[in-house]
N, C-alpha and C positions, 0 to 999 in steps of 0.2 A: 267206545271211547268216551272219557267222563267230560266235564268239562273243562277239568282242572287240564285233561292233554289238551284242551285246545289251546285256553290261554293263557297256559304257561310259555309257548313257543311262539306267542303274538307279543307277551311282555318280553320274551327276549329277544325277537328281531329287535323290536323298537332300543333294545338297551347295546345292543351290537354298534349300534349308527354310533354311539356317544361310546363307545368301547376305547380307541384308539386315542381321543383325546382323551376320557379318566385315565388310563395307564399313562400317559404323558404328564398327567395332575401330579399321579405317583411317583413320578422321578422316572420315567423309563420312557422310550419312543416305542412306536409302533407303525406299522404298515396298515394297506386300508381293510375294512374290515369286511369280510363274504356275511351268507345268507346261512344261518344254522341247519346243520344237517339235521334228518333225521334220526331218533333214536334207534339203538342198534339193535335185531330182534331176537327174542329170548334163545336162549343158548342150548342147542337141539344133539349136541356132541357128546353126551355125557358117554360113559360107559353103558355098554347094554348090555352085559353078561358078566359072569365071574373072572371067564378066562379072559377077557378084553379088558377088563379093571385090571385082571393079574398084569395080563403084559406092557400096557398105560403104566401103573405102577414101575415094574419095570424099566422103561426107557425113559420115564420122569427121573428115575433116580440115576440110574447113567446119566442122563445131559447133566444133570444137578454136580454129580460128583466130579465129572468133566472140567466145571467153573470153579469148583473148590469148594461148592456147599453142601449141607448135609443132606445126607439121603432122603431121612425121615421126613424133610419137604417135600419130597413127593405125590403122598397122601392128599394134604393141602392142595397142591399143584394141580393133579385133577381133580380136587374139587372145584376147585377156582376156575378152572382153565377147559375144564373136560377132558375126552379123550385124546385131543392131540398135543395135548399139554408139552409134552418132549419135543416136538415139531418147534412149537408155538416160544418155546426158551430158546431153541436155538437160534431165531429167526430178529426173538426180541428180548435180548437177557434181561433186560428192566419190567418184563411183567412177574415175575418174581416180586415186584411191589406190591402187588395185589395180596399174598399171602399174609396170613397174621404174623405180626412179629416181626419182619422183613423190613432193615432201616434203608436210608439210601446210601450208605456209605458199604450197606455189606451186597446191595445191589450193585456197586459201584465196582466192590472186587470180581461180583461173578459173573459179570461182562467183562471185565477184564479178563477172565480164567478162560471166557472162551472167545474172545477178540483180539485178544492180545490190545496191540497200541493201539488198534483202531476203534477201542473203547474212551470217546473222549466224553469233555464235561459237555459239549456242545451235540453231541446228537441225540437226532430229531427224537428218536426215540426213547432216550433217557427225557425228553423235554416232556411227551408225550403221555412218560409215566410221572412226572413228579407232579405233575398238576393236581388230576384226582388226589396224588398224595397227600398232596398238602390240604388238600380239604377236608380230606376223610380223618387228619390227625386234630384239623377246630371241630371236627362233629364229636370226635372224642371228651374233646374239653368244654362241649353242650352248643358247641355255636351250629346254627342249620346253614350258616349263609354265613360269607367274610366280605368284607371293605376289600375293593380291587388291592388297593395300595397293600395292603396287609398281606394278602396273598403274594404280591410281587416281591415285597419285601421278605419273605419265606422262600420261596426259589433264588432270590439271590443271596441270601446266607448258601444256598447249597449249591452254589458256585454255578448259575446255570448263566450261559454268558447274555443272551439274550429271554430276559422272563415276560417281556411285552409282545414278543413274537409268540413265546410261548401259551400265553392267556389268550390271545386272540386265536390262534389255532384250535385251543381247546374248545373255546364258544363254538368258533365254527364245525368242527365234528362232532359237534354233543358232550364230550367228559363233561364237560362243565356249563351252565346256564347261566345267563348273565341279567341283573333286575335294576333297573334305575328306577329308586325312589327321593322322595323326601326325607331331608334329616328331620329324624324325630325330633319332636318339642317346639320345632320351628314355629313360630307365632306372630310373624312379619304383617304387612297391612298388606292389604287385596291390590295393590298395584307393583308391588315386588314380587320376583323373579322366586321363587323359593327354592334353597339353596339342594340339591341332591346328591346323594350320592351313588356309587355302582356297585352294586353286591354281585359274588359270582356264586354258588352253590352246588352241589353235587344233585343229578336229576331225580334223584329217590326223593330227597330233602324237598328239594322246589317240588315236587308234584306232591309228597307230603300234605306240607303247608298251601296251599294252592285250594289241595281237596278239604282239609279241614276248612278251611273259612267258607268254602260251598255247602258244607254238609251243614255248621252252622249255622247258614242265613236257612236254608233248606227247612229247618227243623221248626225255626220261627216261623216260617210264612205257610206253614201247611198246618199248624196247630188250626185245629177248628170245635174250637170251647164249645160244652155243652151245654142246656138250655135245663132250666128247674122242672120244667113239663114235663122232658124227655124221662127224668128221674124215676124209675121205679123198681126203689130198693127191695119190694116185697115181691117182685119177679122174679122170675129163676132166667137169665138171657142164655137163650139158645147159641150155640157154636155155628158158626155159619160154616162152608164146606171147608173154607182153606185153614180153618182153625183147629180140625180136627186133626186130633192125635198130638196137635202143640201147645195152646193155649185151654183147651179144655172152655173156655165161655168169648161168649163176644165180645170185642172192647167195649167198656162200658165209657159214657161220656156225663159225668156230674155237671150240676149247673152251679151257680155262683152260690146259692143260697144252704147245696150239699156242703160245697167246697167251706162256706164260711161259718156254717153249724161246727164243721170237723178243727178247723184254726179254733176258734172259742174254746174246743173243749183240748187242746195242747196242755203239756204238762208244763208249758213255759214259757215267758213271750218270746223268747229265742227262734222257739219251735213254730208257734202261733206266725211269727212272722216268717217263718220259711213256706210253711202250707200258704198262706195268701200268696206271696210272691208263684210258686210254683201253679198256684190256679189258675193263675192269667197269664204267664207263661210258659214257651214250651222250652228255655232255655235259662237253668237260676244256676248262680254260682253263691256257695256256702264256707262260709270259712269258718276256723274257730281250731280249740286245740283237743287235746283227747277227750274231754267235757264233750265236746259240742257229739259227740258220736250220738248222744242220749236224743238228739234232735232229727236227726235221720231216723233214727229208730221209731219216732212217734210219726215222722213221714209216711214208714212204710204201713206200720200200722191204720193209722186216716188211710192210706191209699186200700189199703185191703179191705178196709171198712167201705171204702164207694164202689166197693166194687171193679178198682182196675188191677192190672194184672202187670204188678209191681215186684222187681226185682233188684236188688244192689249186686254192684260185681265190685270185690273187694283185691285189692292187690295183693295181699298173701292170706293163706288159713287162716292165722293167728286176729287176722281184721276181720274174716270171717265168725270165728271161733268168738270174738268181742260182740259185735251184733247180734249174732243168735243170741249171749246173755242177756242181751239187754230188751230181746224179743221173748225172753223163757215162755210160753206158755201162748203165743201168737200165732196164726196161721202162716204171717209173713215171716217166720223164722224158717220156715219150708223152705223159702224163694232167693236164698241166699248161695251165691258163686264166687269163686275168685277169678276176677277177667280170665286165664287161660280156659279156665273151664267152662264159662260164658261164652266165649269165642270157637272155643271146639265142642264134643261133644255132650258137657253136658248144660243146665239154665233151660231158659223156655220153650227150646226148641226154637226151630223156624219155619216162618210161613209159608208159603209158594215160591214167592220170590225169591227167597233166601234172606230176608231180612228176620231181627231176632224177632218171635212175636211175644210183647210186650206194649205195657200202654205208656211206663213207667221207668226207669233206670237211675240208680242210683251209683256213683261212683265216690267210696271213700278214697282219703288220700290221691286224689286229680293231679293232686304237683307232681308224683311221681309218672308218669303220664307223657314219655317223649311225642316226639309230631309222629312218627310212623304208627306207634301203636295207636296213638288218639284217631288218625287217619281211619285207622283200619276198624275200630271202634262204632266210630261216627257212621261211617259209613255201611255199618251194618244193623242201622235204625234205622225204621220203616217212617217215612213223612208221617208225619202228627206225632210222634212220640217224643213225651216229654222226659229233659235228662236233667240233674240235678247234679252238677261237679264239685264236690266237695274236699276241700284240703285243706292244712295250715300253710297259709304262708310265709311262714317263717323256717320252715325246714327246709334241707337239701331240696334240689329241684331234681329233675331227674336224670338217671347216669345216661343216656342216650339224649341226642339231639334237640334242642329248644325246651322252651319253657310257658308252655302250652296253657297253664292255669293263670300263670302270671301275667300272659300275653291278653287273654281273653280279658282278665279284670281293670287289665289297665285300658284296653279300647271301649271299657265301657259300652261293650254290646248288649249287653242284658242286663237280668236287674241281679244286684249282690247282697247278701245279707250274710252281715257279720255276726259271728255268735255273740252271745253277754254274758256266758256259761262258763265260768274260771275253772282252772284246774286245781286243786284244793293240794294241800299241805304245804311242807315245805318243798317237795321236789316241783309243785304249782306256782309256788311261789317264786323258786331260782329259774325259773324257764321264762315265766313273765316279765322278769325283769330283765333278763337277754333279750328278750322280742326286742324292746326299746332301747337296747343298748347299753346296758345297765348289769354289770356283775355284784350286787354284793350279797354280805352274808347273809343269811336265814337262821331265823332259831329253829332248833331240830334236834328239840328234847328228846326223842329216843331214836338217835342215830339215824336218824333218815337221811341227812347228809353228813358225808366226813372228806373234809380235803387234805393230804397227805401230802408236802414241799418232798423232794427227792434232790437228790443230787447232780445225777446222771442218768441213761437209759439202761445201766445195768440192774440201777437201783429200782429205777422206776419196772423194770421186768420182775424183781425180786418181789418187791411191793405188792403189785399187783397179783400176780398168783398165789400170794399169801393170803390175801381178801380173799381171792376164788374159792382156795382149797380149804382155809382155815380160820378166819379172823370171821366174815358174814357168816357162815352156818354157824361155826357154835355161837358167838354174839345175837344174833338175828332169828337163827333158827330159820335161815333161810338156806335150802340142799346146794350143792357147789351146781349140779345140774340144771339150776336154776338161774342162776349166775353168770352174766357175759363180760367180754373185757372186749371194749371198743377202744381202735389206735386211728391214728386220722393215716394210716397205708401199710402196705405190705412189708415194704422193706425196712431199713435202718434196722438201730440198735434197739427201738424200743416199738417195732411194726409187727403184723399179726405171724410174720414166721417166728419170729425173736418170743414172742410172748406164746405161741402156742407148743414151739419145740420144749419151751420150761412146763406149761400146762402140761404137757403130755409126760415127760420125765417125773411132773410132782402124783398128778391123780391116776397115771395109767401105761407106769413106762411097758416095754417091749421089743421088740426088733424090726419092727415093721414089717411081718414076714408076709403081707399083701401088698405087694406097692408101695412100701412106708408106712402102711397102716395096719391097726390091731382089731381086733374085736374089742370094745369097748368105749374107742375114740371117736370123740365129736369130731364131728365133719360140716361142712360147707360146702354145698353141689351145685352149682350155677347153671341150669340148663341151657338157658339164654344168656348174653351179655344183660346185665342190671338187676339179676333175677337171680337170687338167693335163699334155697332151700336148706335149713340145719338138720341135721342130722344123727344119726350115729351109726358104727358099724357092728352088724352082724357077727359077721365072718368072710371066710372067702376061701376061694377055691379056684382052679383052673379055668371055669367058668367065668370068673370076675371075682366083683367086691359087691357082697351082698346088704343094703342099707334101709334101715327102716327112718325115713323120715321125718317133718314135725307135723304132717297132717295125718300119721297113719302109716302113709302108703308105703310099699315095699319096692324097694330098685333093686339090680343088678346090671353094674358097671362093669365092659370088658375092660381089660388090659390098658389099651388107648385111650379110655375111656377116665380111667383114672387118673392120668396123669394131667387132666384140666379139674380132681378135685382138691381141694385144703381141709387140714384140722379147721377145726368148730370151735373151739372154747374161746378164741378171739375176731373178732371180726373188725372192719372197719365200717364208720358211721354210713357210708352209702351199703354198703351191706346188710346193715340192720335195722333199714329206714322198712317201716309199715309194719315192726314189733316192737312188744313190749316185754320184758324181762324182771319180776321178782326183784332183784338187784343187779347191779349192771356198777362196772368198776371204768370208769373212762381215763384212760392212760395218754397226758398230752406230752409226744417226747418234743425234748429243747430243740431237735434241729428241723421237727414241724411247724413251731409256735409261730414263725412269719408267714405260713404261707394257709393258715388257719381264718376263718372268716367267722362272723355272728353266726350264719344259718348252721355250718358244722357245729359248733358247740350246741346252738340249741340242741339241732336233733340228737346230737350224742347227750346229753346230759337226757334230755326225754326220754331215752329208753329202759329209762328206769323206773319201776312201778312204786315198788316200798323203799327201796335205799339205793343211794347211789354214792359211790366212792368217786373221787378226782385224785388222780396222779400226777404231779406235774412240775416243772422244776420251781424255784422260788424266783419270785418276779412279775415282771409287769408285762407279760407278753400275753398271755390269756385274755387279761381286763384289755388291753390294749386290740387284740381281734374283736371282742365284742364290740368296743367302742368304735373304730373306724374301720372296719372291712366286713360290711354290711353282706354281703357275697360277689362272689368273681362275676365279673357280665358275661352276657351271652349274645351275642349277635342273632336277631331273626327277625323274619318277613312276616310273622302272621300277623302280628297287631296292624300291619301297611296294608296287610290283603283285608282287616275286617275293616279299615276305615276305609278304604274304597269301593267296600260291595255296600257299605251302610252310609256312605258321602260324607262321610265325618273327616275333622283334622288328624292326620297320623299322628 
């Protein structure tokens, strides 16, 4: 057990006691509050054979079609739920929550279908499931942790007669954990009360965050710098036992005077000042915009030079595929991963323990970076190893829970250094002036930017795939396959189904005789939620939908399988965050324009290398996002959790 289980469940006793009066702050009463259960232990029912899936399958889908829902939940069902899943719906039609997609109003019918009237708004077990609900739908929206009141006020829009009985129930059998801290920013004098509030959380989230601010302090207090004596670069260091066959040589440990020969000789003071900070400690956060990648790269390089055993794990190929350029001809271009690959089998290998062995890690693009994978991340560095998190902050943060790079820079736990390394043209120049808020125009003598006023979202669909397919290649000389159309969502008149069903009718109609899909159509494979692979297709066959990827590699998607993928040729800005594209056509339709913030345009106008088109209606709502809606907030505990393991003010 780490330590984040211990005292995650010591911070929420003590927030239990002040439980019953925050829900009363919130408008609601509540009863006295118990002692928090135990968490519930891993779930040991799955199916264990083909014919016991079959038949689970089976009586998933009876109970389902029973309540009036559809079968095809079934699948879901025991995944969710395991083998007794048909058991487990009859007993509790509201765990049917649990599955993707499942709102509480369609939960609502399918306790009714098999309760008949004794399906009311008030039981326990409709109470039971809307809790988690309702937190699992702010982890969505990136928050790790909600304000009691906010949560209560979410259960009583969904008609739940008592939501303060309900929140305290939840504490107390685990759904939900519950944290009293400080309001941020607070800055009152040392003999006032300082004012708090009561966060509740889902247990994945709080132990999340919990272990990230451990792993962190962790990383700092076991770094044990090396001495200039120790130095000897003209040795060859022996592999000690547990390194063989992973790291291939010993960690090596530079002293100040390796470390500060290798800063001097930086190709930049940007870079110069990232090596010093990283030498003295075992925790630097870097920020800066697509420029700033040239300054890791000379990190990694000085690090390959002292001899440690430095590696970047990059969040897609394409970040990968960038780096190695900028390493051409370097040993450290060897050493380069995209976190899955990092994390699984491939990167440095690992040592005894199971920690990565490495001296060194580098992580581009960090903002993208939720708490669970950061957790899992962190957590799989060996003490003394030094990490380096690098991102812009000014782009989207990440599609999963918290805001992990933002949190860390704002608690001022380590030391941070900002790039000075601009990003050059005009598409350099229109980004930079978003950072601060600021839309206007660029000169861009040969078409590097063009904005196109539109009417409507038909117009603006027509537009746009004319850039794709027609107007950038021959103008530009830039291949339509090179070419993306970023919408700020799926849906509406002018969102990536709208814009991709006309991409696909302009460059590659067909009949979709795979699943809706053809040989030749771009695609988008999401293996994970936040994690977006482009593609194209093969062919396909009874077997599935056969796809060669952007890194190479080859897939084959069954049946089920496909129906979680989309056309390619548009995506949306959290889709296409950690690439870059040739030309890139950004489509802002009119009924997204209010609900659009700075960081979305930034990173959507960024992902464009040589040219960038803007679509969008005429008006003031675009300049109007950059100017005042800096980005949507996100509610989280880690910056509380590093200012009480470091005694700082939260």
């Amino acid at each position: 057990m780490t330590q984040a289980e211990h005292s995650a469940p010591e911070r929420q006793a003590q927030a239990v006691a002040a439980l019953a009066e925050a829900i009363r702050a919130a408008g609601a009463s509540s009863g006295p509050a118990a002692e928090p259960a135990e968490p519930d232990a891993p779930r040991t029912d799955t199916p264990r054979t083909d014919e016991q899936r079959a038949a689970a399958l089976a009586a998933a889908a009876e109970v389902l079609a029973a309540g009036g829902a559809p079968a095809d939940l079934a699948g879901p069902a025991v995944a969710a739920l395991g083998e007794p899943a048909a058991e487990q719906q009859r007993e509790d039609p509201w765990a049917v929550l649990t599955l993707p997609g499942v709102r509480p109003e369609q939960a609502d019918g399918f306790a009714r279908g098999l309760l008949g009237p004794a399906a009311g708004p008030g039981d326990p077990r409709r109470a039971a499931a809307l809790v988690p609900w309702v937190l699992e739908q702010a982890a969505l929206r990136g928050h790790s942790a909600q304000e009691i009141g906010e949560v209560a006020a979410g259960l009583e829009r969904l008609r739940l007669p008592d939501a303060a009985a309900a929140l305290q129930e939840a504490v107390v059998d685990g759904r939900a954990m519950a944290f009293q801290e400080e309001l941020p920013g607070h800055h009152g004098n040392d003999e006032e009360e300082p004012p708090t509030r009561t966060l509740l959380a889902l247990e994945r989230l709080a132990l999340a965050e919990e272990s990230l601010g451990e792993s962190l302090v962790r990383l700092q207090s076991t770094l044990v710098p090396g001495t200039d004596a120790e130095a000897e670069p003209d040795a060859e260091p022996e592999a000690t036992e547990a390194e063989e066959g992973t790291a291939g040589i010993a960690p090596a440990a530079p002293g100040p005077a390796a470390w500060e020969a290798a800063a001097a000789a930086a190709p930049s003071s940007s870079a110069t000042a990232l090596l010093r900070a990283v030498s003295g400690s075992a925790l630097v956060v870097h920020t800066g915009g697509e420029a700033s990648r040239a300054e890791l790269a000379a990190l990694l390089r000085a690090a390959d030079g002292l001899g440690l055993r430095a590696w970047a794990g990059t969040w897609t190929d394409h970040g990968r595929t960038v780096l190695a350029g900028l390493l051409d001809g370097s040993p450290a271009a060897g050493r380069l991963a995209t976190l899955a690959e990092l994390l699984g089998a491939g990167g440095p290998g690992r040592a005894e323990d199971g920690t990565l062995a490495l001296d060194l890690l580098v992580v581009p693009d960090a903002q993208l970076l939720d708490v669970e994978l950061a957790a899992t991340l962190l957590e799989a560095l060996a003490d003394g190893t030094r990490l380096v998190l690098s991102g812009d902050p000014n782009q989207l943060w990440s599609a999963g829970p918290g805001r992990f790079l933002a949190d860390l820079t704002a608690a001022k736990a380590c030391p941070v250094v900002a790039s000075r390394t601009p990003d050059e043209g005009p598409i350099g120049e229109l980004v930079s002036g978003i950072s601060i808020g600021e839309l206007q125009p660029v000169d861009a003598p040969d078409k590097e930017v063009v904005v196109l006023a539109v009417q409507d979202a038909g117009e603006a669909v027509h537009r746009a795939v004319q850039l794709l397919a027609d107007s950038i290649p021959r103008a530009l000389g830039i291949p339509a396959e090179q070419v993306v159309l970023i919408t700020a969502g799926h849906g509406g008149g002018a969102g990536t189904r709208a814009l991709n069903a006309a991409a696909k009718a302009r460059l590659n109609p067909g009949p979709g005789a795979f699943g809706g899909f053809d040989p030749g159509d771009r695609v988008a494979w999401s293996p994970t939620p936040g994690t977006t692979l482009p593609g194209r297709v093969l062919d396909g066959g009874a077997a599935g939908l056969h796809l060669e990827l952007s890194d190479g590699s080859r897939l084959t998607l069954s049946p089920a399988q496909t129906a979680r993928l989309r056309h390619g040729w548009a995506l949306t800005a959290h889709q296409a965050v950690g690439r870059r594209w040739p030309g890139a056509v950004v489509v802002v339709p009119g009924d997204a324009a209010a609900g659009l913030t700075r960081q979305w345009v930034y990173t959507a106008f960024g992902r464009a290398q040589r040219h960038l088109s803007v679509v969008h209606p005429a008006g003031p709502a675009l300049a109007q996002a950059v100017a005042e809606r800096p980005a949507a907030p996100r509610t989280t505990r880690l910056r509380a959790i590093l200012a009480e393991h470091t005694g700082q003010e939260g």
